[in-house]
N, C-alpha and C positions, 0 to 999 in steps of 0.2 A: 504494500500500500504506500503509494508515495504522497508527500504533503509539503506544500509550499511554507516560509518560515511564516512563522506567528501562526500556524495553524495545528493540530490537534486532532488527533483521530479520534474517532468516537460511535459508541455504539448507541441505541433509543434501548432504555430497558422500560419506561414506565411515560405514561403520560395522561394528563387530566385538562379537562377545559379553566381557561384563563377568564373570564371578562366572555365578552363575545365573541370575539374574533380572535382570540390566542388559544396558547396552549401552557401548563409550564411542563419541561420535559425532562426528566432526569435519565443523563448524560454517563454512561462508562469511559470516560478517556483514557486515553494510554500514560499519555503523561500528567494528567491534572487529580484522575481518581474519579469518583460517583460526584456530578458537578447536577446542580437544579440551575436550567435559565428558562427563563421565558421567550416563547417564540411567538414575537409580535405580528399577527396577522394569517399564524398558520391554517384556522380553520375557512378562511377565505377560501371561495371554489379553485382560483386563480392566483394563486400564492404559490410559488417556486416551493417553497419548504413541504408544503401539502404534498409532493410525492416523494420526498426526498427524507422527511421524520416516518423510518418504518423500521419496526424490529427485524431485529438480525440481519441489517446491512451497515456496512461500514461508509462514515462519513464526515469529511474533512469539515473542520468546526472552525467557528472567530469566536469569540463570546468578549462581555466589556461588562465592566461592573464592579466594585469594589463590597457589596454588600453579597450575603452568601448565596442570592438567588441573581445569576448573571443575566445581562440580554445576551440572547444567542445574535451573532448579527453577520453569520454566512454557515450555510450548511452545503453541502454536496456530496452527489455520493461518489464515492470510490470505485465502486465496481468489484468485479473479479471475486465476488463470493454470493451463491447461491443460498436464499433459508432455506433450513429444516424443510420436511412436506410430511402429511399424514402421522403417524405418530410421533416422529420424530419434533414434529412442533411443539407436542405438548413437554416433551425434554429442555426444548429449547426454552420455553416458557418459565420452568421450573431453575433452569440458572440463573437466569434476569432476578425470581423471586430470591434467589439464594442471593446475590450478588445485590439487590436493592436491603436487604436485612445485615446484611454480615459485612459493607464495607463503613467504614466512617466516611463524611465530606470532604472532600480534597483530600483524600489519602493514597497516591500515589501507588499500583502494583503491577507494574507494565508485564514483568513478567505471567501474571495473570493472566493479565488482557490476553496475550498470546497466547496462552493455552483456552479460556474464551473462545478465540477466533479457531482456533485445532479444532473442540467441543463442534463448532457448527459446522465446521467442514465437513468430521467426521457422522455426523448428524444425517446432513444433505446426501451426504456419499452410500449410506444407509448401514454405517456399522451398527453391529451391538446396541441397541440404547442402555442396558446394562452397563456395559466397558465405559461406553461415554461418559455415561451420568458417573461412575462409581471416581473413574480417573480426574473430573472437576473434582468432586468433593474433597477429593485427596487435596488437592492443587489449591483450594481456597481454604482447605482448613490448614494447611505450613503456610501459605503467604498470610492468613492472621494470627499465627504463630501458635496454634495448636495442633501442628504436624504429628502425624504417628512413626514414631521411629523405629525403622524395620532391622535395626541394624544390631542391638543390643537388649536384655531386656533390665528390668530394675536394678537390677545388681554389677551390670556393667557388662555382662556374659554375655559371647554375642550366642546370636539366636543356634538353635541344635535342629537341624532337619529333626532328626528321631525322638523330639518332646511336643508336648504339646503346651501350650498359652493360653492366659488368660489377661485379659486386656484391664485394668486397672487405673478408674482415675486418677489424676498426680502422682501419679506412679510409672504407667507402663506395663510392661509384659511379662506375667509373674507365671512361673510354674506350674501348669492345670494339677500337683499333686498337690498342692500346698493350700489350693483355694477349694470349696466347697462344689458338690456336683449339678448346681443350678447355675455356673455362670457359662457362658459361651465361649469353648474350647476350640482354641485356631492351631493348625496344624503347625510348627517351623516351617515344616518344606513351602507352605504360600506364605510364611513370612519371607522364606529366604527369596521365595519368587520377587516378589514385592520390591524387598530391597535391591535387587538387581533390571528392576523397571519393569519386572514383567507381569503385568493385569490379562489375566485367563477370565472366560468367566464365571467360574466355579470360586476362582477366589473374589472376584469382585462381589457374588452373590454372600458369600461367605462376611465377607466385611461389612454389607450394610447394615446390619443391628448397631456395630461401632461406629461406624460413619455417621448413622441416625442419630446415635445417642449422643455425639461429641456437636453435630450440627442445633440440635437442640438446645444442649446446654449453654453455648457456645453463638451460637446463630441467632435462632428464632427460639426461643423456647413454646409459644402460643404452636406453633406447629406453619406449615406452608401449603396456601390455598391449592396452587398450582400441583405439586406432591401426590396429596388428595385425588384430585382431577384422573393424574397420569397413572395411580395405581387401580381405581374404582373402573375406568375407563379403555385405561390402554393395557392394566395388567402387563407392565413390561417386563418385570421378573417374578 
């Protein structure tokens, strides 16, 4: 995606009506973070912006404003990335909601964004919506700094293919012999998977109880509309 200086890539994760003729839009930037501006005149039949503020397209942004709700004041789109379709939208949807609860204003995760922009590729292209979904969750809970570390567990030992785990708040990865037989038992061998980047999807299914419970606590704790939607409706995993 290329971008002229003073401009800003950016994705539409949310938007609501303004006044009569606006919108305000909140904004995923690469370099700026979850930014709210308003976009004066975009409900107009005949407003430039009217095709151009759509989810899951990427679009080079100006924005002005010294107060925390900017004026947007040039948007276009980029090009060269296709949305989600059919159920993958409802996937797609479910990020935006992750990504509108879990970052702060102006909190810069460029890294993110890029894997973001992976997530809809990989969407559009029709992988897994399992893999997709499970590989963000990863991806926004280390960039908010409640990463799962596949590499050692509470004690500092790194992980044993031949044991099994158990996942532990402020804690980490504690010995399935040591903990009681109602908590949820992860194999080493998809830890070790894990820490060498590799998301199957037996382990992806395997991780969502954890994932859910850290996104929660951590995230949204009320739970996420979109979530809801995609399991009631799409049953993806």
């Amino acid at each position: 995606m290329t971008r002229l200086a003073g401009q800003d890539i950016a994705y539409m994760l949310h938007a609501v009506p303004y006044k009569e003729t606006s919108l305000v839009v909140e904004l995923f930037c690469r370099d700026h973070g979850r930014l709210p501006v308003v976009a004066k005149g975009a409900k107009r039949p005949h407003s430039a912006l009217r095709s151009v503020l759509l989810n899951f397209q990427p679009i080079a942004v100006r924005f002005t404003g010294k107060s925390e709700v900017k004026t947007l004041t040039q948007a276009e789109w980029c090009g060269a990335l296709m949305p989600p379709e059919g159920k993958g939208l409802f996937a797609g949807y479910y990020l935006n909601e992750l990504l509108m609860h879990g970052l702060g204003r102006e909190d810069p995760h460029p890294e993110l964004f890029d894997n973001y922009t992976q997530a809809l590729e990989s969407l559009y292209a029709g992988e897994d919506l399992t893999l997709c979904v499970r590989r963000f969750e990863i991806a926004l809970l280390s960039a908010l700094g409640y990463g799962i570390d596949f590499s050692q567990d509470s004690e500092g030992a790194l992980i044993s293919a031949e044991s099994e785990y158990c996942w532990m708040p402020e804690r980490g990865w504690i010995d399935a012999k040591s903990v009681g037989e109602d908590r949820q038992r992860i194999s080493g061998r998809h830890i070790n998977a894990l820490e060498a980047g590799l998301l199957s999807r037996e382990s992806a299914l395997i991780l969502k109880p954890l994932t859910r419970s850290l996104l929660t606590n951590h995230v949204s704790s009320k739970g996420l509309l979109s979530r809801a939607w995609m399991e009631q409706l799409v049953k993806y995993d």
